[in-house]
C-alpha positions as CSV (number, residue, x, y, z in Angstrom):
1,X,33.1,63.6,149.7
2,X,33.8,60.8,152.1
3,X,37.3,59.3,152.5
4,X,36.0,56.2,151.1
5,X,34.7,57.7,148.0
6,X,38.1,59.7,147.3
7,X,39.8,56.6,147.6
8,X,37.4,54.2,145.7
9,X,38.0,57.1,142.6
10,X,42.2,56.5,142.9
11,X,42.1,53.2,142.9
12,X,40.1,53.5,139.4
13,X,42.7,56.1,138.0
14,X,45.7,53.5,138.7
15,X,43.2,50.4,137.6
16,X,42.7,53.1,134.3
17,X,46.3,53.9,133.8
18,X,47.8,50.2,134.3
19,X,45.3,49.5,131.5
20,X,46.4,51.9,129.0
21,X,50.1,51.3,130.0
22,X,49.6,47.3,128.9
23,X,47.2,48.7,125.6
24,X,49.7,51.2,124.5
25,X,52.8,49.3,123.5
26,X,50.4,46.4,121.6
27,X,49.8,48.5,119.2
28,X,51.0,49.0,116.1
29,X,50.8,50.2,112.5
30,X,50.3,47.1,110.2
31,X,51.7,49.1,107.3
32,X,55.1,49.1,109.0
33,X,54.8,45.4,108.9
34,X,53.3,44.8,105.5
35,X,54.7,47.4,103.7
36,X,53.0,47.8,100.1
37,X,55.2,49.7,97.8
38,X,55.0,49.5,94.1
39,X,58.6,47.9,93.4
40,X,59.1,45.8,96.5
41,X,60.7,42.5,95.7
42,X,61.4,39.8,97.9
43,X,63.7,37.0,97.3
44,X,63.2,33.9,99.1
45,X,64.9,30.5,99.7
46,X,61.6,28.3,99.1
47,X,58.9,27.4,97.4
48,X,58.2,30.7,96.6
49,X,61.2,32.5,95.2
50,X,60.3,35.4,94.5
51,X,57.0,38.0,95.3
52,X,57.0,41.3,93.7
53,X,54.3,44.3,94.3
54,X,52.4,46.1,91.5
55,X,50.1,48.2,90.9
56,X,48.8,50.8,92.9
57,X,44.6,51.4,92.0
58,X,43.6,53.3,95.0
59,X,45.2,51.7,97.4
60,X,44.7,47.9,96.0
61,X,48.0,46.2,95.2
62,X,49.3,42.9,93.0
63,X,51.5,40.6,94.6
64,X,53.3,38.0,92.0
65,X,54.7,35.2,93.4
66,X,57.4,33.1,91.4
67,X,59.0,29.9,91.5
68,X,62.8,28.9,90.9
69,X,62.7,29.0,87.3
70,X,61.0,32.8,87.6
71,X,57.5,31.4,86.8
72,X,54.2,32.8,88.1
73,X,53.0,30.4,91.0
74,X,49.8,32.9,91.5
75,X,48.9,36.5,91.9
76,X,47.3,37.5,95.0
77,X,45.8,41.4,95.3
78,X,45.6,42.9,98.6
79,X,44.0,46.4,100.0
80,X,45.6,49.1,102.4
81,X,42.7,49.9,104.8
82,X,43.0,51.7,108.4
83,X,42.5,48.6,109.6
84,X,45.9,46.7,108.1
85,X,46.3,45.0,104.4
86,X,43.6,42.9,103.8
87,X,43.5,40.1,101.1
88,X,41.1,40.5,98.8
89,X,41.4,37.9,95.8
90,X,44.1,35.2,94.7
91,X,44.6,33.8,91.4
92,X,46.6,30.6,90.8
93,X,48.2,29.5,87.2
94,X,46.8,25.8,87.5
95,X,43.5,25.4,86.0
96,X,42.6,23.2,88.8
97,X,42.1,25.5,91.3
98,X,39.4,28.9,90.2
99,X,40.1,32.4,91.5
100,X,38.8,32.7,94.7
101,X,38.2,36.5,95.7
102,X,36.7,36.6,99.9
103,X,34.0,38.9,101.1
104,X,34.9,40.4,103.2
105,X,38.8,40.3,102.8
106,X,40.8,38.3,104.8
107,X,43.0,40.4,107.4
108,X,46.6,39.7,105.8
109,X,49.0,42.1,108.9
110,X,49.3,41.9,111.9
111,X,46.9,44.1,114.2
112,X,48.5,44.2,117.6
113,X,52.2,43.0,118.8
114,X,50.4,41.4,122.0
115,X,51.1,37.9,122.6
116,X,47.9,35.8,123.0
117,X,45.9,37.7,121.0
118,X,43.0,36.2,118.7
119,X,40.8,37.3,116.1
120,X,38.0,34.5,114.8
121,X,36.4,35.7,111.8
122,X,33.9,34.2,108.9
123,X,34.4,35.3,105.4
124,X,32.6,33.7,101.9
125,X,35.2,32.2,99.6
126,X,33.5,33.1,96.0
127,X,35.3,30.8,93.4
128,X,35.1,32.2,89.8
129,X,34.2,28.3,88.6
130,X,31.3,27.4,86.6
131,X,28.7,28.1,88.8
132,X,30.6,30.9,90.8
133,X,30.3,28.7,94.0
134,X,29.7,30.8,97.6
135,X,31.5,28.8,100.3
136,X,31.6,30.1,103.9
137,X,35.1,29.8,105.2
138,X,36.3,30.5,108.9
139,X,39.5,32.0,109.5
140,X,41.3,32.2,113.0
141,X,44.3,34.4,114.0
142,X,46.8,34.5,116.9
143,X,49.9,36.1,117.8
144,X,52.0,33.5,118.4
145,X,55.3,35.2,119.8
146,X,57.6,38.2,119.3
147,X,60.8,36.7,118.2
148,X,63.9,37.3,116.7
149,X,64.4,35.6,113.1
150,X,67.8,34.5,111.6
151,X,67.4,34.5,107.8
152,X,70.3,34.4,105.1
153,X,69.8,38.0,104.6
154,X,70.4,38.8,108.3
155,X,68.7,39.2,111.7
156,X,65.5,40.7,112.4
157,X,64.7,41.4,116.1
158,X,60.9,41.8,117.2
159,X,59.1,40.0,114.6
160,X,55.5,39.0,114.6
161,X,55.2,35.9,114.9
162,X,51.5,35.3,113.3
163,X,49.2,31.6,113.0
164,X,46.4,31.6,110.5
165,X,44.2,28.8,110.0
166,X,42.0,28.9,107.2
167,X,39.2,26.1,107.3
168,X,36.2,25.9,105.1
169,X,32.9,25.6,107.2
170,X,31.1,23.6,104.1
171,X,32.7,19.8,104.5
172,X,31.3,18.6,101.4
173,X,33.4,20.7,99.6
174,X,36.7,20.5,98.6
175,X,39.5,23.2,99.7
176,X,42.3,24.8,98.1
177,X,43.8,26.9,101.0
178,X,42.7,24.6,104.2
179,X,45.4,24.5,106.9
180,X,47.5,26.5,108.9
181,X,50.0,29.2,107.6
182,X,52.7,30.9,110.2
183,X,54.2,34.3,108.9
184,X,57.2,36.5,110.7
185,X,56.8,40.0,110.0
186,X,59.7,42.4,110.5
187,X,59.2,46.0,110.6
188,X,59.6,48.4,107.8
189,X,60.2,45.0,105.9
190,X,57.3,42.5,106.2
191,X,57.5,39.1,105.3
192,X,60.9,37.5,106.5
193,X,59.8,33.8,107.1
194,X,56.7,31.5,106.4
195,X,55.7,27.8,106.7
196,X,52.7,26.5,105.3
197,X,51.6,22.6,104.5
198,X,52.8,23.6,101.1
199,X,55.5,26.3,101.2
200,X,58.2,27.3,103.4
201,X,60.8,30.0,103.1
202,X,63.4,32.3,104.9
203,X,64.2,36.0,103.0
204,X,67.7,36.0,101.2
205,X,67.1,39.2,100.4
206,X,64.8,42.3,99.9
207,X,64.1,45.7,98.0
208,X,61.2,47.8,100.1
209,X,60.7,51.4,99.0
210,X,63.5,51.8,97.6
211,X,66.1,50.6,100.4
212,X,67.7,47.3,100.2
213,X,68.1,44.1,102.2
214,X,70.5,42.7,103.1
């Protein structure tokens, strides 16, 4: 083999290992970040007071949210899959707005912990109204940032900082989730912070398997 060769093969092995040494810290385990527990409850300073997990029908959980006055706002359920927590339906109390369940399921965790990244998807919203309207919905994701969050129930360092904006392809329709939603996941916690056009929040405080925050 010519000296050429031998070094032409090196030069791959570093360009191979630099790759897997930038790969290997971006991922992560989204159920560390979304934990799904039956029992969680998490206690918020906004809109949303209070979101509690039920229900445990291989591997498809209920999320309730509450309001201020401990009444339902809407019930969302969500699947564990090896590829993060996925949102499969969600169900709001106002007879305005149908249950809208997405096919596929909307990726609701973050994937990777690296900084730029993207995911563009297309989904069909299918509303349970009186004609069980089929809408085609696009969905964009980034990571935003890795940042530390200051919330009434303490610090969380290394959160995923997550953008999702939900748009619905069909203009001639009307939307009830349109618009851009920014989530801060903590690990072994989930959820610590959100803003959305409608709701914004900070965690006051937390029960997630069993342990409690602050």
């Amino acid at each position: 083999m010519s000296k050429k060769a031998v070094l032409l093969i090196f030069a791959l092995f570093l360009f191979v290992g630099c790759i897997q040494k930038i790969e290997r810290p971006s991922r992560i385990d989204p159920s560390r970040y979304f934990p799904l527990n039956v029992g969680d409850e998490y206690i918020y300073n906004g809109e949303v007071r209070k979101v509690v997990t039920s229900n445990d029908i291989e591997h498809l959980f209920t999320r309730t949210f509450l309001d201020s006055t401990g009444n339902v706002i809407r019930r969302e359920d969500v699947i564990k899959t090896d590829d993060g927590i996925m949102l499969k339906s969600r169900f709001s109390v106002s007879s305005k707005i149908p249950i809208i369940n997405f096919d596929p399921p909307l990726p609701y965790s973050p994937r990777t912990s690296l900084i730029g990244d993207t995911l563009l998807l297309t989904t069909v919203e299918i509303r349970a109204d009186s004609i069980n309207s089929h809408l085609r919905a696009q969905v964009k994701y980034e990571i935003m940032a890795i940042d530390t969050v200051w919330t009434p129930s303490g610090n969380f360092p290394d959160c995923i900082k997550i953008k999702m904006i939900y748009r619905l392809l069909d203009k001639a329709e009307s939307s009830f989730i349109d618009g851009e939603t920014i989530l801060w996941f903590a690990r072994d916690i989930g959820i610590v912070k959100y803003e959305s056009p409608l709701e914004s929040g900070e965690l006051l405080q937390a029960t997630v398997a069993g342990k409690s925050y602050p």
